[in-house]
N, C-alpha and C positions, 0 to 999 in steps of 0.2 A: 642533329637530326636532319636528314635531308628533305627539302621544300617536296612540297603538294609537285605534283605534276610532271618529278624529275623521274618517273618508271619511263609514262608515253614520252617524253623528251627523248628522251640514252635509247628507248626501243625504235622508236622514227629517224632518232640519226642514225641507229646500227645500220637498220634495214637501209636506209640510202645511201651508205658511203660502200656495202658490200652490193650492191644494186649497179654501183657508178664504176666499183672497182670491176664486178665483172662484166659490164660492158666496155668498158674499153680496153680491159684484156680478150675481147668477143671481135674488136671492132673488125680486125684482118682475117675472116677463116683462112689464109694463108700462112699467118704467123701463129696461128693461135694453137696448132697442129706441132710444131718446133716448140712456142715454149712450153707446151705441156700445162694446160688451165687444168687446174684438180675443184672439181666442189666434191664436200662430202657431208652425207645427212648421217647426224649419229645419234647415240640417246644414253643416259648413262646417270650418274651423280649430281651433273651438272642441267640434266632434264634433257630434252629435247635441242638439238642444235644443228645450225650450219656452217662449216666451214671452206675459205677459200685458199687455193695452197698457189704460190707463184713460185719459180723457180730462179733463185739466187747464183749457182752454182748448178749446171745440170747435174742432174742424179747423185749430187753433193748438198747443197744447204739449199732449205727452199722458207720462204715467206709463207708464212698463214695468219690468217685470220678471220674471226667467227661471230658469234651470237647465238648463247644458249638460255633458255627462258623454262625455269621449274615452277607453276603454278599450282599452290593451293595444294600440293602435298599432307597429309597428312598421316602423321604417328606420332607414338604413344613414348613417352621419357621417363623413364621411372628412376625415383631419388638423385632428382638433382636438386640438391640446395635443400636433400631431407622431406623432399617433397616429389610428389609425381605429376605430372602433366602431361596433356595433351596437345599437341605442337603442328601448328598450320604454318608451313614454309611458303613465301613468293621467292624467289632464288631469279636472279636475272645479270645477266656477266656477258663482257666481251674480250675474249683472249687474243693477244699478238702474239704470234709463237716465233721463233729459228729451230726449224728444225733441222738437225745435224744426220747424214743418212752416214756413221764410218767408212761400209765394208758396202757401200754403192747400190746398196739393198732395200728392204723392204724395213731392217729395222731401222729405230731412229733415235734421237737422244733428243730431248726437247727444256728448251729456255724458253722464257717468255715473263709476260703480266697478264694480268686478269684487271679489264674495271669492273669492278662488284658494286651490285647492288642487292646483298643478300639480307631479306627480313622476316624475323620469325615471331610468331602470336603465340603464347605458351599460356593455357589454361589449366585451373587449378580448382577444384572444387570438394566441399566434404565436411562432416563434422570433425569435430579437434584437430583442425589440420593447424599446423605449425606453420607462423608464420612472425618472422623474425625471435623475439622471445617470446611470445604468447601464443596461444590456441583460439582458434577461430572456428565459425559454424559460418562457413560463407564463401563465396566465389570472387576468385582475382585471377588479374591476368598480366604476365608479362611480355613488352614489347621490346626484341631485341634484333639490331642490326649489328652488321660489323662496323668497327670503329673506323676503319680505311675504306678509302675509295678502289684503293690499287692493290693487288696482293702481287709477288713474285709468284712463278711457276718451277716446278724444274720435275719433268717425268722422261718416261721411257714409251715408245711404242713400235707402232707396227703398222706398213701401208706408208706408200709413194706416191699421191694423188697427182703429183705431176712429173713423173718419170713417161718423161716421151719415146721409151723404149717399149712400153710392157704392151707384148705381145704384136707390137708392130702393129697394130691396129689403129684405126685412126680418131677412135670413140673406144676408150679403153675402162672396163668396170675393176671395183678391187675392195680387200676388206682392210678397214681400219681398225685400230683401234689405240687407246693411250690409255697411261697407266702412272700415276703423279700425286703432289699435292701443292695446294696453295697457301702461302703463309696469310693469311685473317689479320692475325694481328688481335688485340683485345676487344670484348663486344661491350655496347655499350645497352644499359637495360633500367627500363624504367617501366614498375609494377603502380596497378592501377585497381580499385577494388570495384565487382560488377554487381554483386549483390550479398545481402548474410548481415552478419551482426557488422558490427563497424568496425575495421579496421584501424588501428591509430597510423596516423602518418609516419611516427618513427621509427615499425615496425614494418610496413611496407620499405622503407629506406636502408632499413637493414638487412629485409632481403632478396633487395634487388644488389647490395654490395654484395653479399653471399653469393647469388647467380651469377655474377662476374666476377670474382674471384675464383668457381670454380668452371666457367668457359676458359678463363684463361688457362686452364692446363693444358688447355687443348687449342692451341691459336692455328690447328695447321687444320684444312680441308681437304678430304681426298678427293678425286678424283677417278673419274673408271668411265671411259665411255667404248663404245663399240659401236661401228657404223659401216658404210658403204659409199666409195667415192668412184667418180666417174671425172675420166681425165678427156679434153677435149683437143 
């Protein structure tokens, strides 16, 4: 389980190593023109997010990297683990990407990592509700993160946030967007009871193995964000 305090830790260093990087990609407005500085605000799967694009190769391979933060999400999961819940996501990640642009363009072919900090609260409430081999008249809840800090990336998109071409201009805007998924990896899940008859502890153990056994069919998270970048 990750320590107390490691969300504001990962969110106060995102924000200043992306703070540090674009000022001193800022420091020259003479250079900064040539290499083509992209930020882009987007919103998507991943929540709300900003990313910085550097330019590796011009209007060939470029550097990015971001911070997307999904808070307090919620919806509804019906029959997982034979049961139905109610699901409050904190989602908070910071992706390194290479983006590849082939054909010098706007599309792009994207590698990368994610560090994830993704954590989900899954509530569970009702009479006869099944809970490992027994029925219950009570409320529990599961608390489940990913089992990995780091996932791989591999998507497709759209949008050049530092093509120092586009449109000659010297403050250039443009649409983005990406389209991918993150490998997770296995979750790790441990159920706790909140209120109701009593729960045995070998039956909450059973089905929180149930709950990760069937996440893991699904280790992979997609990904879909759509935004707007402005290249400097």
């Amino acid at each position: 389980m990750k320590q107390p305090g490691g969300k504001s830790m990962w969110r106060g260093t995102g924000t200043a190593v992306l703070t540090m990087v674009f000022f001193l990609a800022m420091a020259s407005p003479g250079q900064s023109a040539v290499l083509g500085v992209g930020v882009t605000g987007k919103a998507g799967t991943t929540g709300l997010g900003v990313d910085l694009t550097l330019p590796l190769i011009t209007n060939w391979v470029n550097l990015r990297l971001g911070y997307n933060n999904l808070s307090y999400f919620s919806t509804s999961i019906d029959d997982l683990g034979g049961v139905d819940y109610q699901a409050d996501l904190e989602f908070q990640d910071a992706p390194l990407f290479i983006d590849v642009h082939p054909f010098h363009g706007n599309f792009r072919v994207t590698g990368g990592v994610f560090w994830l900090d993704h954590d989900a609260i899954l509530t569970a409430s009702g009479q006869n509700i099944r809970v490992g081999n027994n029925t219950y008249n009570a409320t529990f809840r599961a608390d489940i993160q990913h089992g990995q800090d780091f996932g791989p990336y591999l998507g497709i998109g759209w949008g050049n946030a530092a093509d120092d071409n586009f449109l000659d201009l010297p403050v250039a805007i443009g649409f983005s967007m990406d389209l991918g998924v993150i490998y997770v990896g296995d979750s790790e899940v441990s159920l706790t009871q909140v209120s109701g008859s009593s729960i045995s502890q070998s039956d909450l153990d059973r089905e929180a193995r149930q709950l990760e056994d069937d996440l893991s069919d699904v280790p992979f998270y997609p990904v879909f964000t759509i935004g707007l970048h402005i290249r400097f």
